[in-house]
N, CA and C atoms as an extended XYZ file, in Angstrom:
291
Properties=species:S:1:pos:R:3:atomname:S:1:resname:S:1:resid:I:1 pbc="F F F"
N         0.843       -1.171        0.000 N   UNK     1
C         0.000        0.000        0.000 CA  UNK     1
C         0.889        1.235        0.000 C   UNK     1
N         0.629        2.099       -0.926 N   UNK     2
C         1.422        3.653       -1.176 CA  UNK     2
C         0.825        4.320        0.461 C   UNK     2
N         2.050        4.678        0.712 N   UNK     3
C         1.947        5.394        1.917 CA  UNK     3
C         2.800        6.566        2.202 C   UNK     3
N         1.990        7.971        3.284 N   UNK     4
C         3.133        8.807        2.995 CA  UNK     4
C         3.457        9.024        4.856 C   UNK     4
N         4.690        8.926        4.729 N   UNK     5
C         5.578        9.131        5.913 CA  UNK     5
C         5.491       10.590        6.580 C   UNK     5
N         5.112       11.100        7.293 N   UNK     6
C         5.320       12.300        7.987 CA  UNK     6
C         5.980       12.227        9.441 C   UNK     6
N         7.201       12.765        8.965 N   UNK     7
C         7.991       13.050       10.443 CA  UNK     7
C         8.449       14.416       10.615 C   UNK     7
N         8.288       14.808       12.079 N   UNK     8
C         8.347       16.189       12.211 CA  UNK     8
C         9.201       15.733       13.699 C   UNK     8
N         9.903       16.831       13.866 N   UNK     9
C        11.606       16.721       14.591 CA  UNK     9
C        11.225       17.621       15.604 C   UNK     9
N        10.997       17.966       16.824 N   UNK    10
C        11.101       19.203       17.768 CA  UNK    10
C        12.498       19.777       17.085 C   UNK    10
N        12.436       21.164       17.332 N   UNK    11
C        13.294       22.033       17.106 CA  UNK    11
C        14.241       21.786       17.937 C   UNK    11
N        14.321       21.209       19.718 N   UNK    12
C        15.495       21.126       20.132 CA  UNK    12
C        16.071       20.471       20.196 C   UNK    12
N        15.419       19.056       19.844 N   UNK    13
C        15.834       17.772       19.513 CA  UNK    13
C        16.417       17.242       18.041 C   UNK    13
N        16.223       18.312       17.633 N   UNK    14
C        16.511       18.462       15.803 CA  UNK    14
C        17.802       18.984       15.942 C   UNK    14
N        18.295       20.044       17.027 N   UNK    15
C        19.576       21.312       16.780 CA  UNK    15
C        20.397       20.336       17.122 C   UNK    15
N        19.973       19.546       18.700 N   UNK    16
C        21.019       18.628       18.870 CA  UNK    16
C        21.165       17.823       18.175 C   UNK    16
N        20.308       16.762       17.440 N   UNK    17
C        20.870       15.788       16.351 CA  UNK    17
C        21.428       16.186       15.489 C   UNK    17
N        21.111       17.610       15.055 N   UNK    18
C        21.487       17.692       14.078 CA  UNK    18
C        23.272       18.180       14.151 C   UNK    18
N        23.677       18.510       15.354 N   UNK    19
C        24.770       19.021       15.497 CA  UNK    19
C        25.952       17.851       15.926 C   UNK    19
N        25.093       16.556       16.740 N   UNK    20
C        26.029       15.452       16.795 CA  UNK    20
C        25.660       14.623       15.407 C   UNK    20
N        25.058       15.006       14.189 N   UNK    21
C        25.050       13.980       13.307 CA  UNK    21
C        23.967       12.804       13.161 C   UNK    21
N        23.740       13.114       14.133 N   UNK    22
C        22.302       11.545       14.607 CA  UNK    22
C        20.957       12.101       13.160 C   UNK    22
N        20.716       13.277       13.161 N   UNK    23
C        19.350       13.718       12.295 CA  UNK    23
C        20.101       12.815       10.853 C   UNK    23
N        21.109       13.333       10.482 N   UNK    24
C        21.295       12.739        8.757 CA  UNK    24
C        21.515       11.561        9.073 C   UNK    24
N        21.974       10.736        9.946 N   UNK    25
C        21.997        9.383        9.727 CA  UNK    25
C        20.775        9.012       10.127 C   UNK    25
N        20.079        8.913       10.737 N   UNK    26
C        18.559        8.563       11.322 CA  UNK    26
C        17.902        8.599        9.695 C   UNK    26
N        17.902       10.280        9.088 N   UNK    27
C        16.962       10.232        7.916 CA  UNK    27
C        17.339        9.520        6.826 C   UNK    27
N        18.641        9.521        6.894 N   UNK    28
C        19.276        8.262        5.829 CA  UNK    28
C        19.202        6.965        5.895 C   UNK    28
N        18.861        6.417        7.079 N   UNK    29
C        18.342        4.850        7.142 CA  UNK    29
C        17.516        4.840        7.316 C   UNK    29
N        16.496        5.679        7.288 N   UNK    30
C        15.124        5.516        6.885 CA  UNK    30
C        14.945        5.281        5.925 C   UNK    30
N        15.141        6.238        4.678 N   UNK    31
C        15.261        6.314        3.697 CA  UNK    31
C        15.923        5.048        2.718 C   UNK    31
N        17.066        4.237        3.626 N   UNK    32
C        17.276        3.156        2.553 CA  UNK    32
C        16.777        2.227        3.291 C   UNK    32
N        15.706        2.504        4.064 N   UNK    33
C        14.998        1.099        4.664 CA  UNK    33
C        13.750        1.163        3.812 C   UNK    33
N        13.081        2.303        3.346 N   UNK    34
C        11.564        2.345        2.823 CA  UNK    34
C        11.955        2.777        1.063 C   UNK    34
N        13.168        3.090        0.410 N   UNK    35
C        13.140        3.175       -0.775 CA  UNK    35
C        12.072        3.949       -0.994 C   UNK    35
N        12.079        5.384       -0.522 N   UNK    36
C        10.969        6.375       -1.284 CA  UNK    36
C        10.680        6.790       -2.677 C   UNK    36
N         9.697        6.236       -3.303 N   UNK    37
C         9.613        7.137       -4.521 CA  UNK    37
C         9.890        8.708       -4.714 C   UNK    37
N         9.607        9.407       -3.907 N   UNK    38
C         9.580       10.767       -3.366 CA  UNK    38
C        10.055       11.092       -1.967 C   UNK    38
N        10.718       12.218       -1.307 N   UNK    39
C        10.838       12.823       -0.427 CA  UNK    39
C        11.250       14.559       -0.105 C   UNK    39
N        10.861       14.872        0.786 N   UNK    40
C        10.565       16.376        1.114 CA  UNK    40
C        11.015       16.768        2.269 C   UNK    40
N        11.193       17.846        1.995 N   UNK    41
C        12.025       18.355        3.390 CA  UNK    41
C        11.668       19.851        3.444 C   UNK    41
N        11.516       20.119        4.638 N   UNK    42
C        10.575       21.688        4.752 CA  UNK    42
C        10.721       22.097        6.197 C   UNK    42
N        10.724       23.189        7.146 N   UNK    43
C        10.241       23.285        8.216 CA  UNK    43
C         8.803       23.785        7.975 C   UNK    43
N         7.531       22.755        9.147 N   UNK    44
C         6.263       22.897        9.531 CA  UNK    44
C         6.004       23.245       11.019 C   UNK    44
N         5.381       24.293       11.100 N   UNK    45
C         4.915       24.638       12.277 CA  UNK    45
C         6.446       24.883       13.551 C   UNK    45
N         7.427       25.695       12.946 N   UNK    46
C         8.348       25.395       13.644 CA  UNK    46
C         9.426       24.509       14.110 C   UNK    46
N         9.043       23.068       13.043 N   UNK    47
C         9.778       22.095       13.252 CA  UNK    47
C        10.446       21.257       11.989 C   UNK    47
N        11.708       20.697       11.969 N   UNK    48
C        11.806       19.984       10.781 CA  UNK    48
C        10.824       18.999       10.344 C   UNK    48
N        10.390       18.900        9.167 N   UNK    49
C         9.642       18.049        9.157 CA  UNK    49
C        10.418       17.593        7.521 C   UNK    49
N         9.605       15.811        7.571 N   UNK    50
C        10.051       15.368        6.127 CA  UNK    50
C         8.332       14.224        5.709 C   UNK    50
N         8.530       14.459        4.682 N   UNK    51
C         7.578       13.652        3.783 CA  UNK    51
C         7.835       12.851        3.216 C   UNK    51
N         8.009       11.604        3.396 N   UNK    52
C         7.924       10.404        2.106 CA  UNK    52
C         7.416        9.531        1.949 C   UNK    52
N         6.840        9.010        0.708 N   UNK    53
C         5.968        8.331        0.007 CA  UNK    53
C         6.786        7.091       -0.341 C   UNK    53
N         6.411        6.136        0.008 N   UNK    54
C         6.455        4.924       -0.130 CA  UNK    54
C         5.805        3.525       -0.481 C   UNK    54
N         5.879        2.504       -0.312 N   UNK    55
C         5.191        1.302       -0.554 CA  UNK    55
C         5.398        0.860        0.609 C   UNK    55
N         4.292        0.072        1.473 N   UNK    56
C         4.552       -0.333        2.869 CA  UNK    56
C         4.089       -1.899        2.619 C   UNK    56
N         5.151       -2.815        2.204 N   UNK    57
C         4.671       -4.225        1.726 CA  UNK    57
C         4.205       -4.998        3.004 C   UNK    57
N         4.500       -4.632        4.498 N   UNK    58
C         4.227       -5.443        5.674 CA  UNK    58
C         3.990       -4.624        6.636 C   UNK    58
N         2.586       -4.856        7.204 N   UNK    59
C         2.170       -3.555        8.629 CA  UNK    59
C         3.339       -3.835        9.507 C   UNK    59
N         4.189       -4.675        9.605 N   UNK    60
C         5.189       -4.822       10.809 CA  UNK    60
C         6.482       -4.048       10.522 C   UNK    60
N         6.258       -3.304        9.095 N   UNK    61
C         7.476       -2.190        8.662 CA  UNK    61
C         7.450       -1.067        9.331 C   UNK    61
N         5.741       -0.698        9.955 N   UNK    62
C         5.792        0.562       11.057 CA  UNK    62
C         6.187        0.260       12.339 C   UNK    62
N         6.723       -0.488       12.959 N   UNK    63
C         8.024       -0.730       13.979 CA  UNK    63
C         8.833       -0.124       13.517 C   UNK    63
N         9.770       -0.696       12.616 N   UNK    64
C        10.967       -0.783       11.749 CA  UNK    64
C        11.027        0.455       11.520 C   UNK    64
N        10.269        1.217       10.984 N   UNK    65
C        10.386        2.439       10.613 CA  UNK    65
C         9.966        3.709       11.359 C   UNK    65
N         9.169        3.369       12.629 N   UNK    66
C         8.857        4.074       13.637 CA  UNK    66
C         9.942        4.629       14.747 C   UNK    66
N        10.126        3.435       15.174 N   UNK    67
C        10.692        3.375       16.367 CA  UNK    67
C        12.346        3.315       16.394 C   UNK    67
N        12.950        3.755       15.516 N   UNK    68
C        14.317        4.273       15.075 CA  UNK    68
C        14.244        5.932       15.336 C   UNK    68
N        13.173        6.780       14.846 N   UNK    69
C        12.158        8.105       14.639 CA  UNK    69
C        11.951        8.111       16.282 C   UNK    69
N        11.579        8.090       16.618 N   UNK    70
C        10.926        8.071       18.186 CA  UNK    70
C        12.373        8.124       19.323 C   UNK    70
N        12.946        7.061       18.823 N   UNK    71
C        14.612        6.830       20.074 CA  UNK    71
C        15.252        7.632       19.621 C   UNK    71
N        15.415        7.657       18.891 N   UNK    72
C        16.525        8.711       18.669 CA  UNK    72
C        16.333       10.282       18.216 C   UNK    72
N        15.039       10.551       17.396 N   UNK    73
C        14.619       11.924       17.010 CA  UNK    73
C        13.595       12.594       18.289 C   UNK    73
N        12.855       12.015       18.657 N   UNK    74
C        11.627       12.112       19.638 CA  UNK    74
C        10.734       12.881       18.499 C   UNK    74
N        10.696       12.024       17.444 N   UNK    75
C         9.599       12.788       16.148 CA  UNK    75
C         8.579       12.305       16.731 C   UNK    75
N         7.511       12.989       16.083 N   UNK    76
C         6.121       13.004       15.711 CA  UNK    76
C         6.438       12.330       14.436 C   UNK    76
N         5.802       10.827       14.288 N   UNK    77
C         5.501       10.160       13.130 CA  UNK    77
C         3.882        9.687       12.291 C   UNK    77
N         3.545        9.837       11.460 N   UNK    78
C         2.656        9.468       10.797 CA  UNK    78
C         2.288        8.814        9.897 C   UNK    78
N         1.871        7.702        9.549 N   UNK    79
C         1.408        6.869        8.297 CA  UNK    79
C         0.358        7.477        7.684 C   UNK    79
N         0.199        8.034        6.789 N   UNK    80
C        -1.042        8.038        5.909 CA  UNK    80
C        -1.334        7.055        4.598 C   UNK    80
N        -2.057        6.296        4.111 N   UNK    81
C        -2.872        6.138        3.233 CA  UNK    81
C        -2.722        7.064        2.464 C   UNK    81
N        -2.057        6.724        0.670 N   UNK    82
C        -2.321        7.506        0.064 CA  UNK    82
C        -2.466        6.968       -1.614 C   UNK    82
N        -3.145        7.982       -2.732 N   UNK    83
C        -3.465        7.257       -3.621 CA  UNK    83
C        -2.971        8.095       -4.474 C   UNK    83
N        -2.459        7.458       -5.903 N   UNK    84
C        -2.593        8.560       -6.969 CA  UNK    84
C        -3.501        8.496       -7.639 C   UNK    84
N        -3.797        9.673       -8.711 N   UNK    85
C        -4.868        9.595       -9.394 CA  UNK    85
C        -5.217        8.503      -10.095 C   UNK    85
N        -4.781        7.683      -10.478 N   UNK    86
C        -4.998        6.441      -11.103 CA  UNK    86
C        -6.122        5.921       -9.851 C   UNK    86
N        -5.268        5.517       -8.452 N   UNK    87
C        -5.838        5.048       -7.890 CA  UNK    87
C        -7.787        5.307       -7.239 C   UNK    87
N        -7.819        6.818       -7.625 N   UNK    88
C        -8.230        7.521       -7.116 CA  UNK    88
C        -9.583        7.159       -7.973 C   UNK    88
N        -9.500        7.247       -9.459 N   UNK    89
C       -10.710        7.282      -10.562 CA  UNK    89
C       -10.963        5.508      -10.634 C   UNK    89
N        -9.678        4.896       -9.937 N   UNK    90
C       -10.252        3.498      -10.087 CA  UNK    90
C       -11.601        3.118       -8.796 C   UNK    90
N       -11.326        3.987       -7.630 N   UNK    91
C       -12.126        4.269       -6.597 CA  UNK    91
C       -13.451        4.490       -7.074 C   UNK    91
N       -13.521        5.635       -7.444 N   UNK    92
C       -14.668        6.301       -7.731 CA  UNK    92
C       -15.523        5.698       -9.067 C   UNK    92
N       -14.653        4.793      -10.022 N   UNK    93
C       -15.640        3.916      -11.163 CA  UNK    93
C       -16.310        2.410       -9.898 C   UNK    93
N       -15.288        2.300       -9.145 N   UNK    94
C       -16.240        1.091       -8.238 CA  UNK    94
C       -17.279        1.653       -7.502 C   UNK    94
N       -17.270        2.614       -7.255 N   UNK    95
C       -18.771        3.030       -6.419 CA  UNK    95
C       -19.554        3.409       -7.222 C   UNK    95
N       -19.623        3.769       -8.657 N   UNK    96
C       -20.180        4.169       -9.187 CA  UNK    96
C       -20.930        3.086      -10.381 C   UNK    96
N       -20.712        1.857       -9.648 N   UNK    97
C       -21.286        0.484      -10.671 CA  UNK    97
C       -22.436        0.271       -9.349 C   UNK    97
């Protein structure tokens, strides 16, 4: 299932990782653990935050990919459900039979 990753970093927990190194390696083995089609990087609401879209082939990958985020960043993480338009008009022709 296409899924999009939202992690957002406290600002003081971000300065320090980011100053001993822990933030780029943390986001970098994320990243070659979930093979993102896409990813983003922005500050939201005051905080680093990153976006990426993925394929989540096993619900037991949100451990794996959580809780690396959590020990070591103290992020705010999120799974969303997400579709592209393909997916989207294939939706809407099944409800519409």
């Amino acid at each position: 299932m296409r899924m999009m990753l939202r992690i957002t970093v406290p600002a003081e927990k971000g300065s320090q990782a980011f100053k001993d190194g822990s933030l780029g390696k943390t986001i970098e083995a994320v990243m070659n653990k979930i093979k993102p089609e896409a990813a983003y990087f922005a500050p939201m609401d005051g905080k680093r935050c990153a976006l990426m879209f993925f394929d989540l082939t096993d619900p037991s990958q949100l451990v794996e990919i959580g809780e690396p985020l959590f020990d070591r960043l103290n992020a705010d993480v999120e799974f969303i459900p997400v579709m592209t338009g393909e997916d989207l008009r294939k939706g809407f022709a099944s409800v519409s039979k």
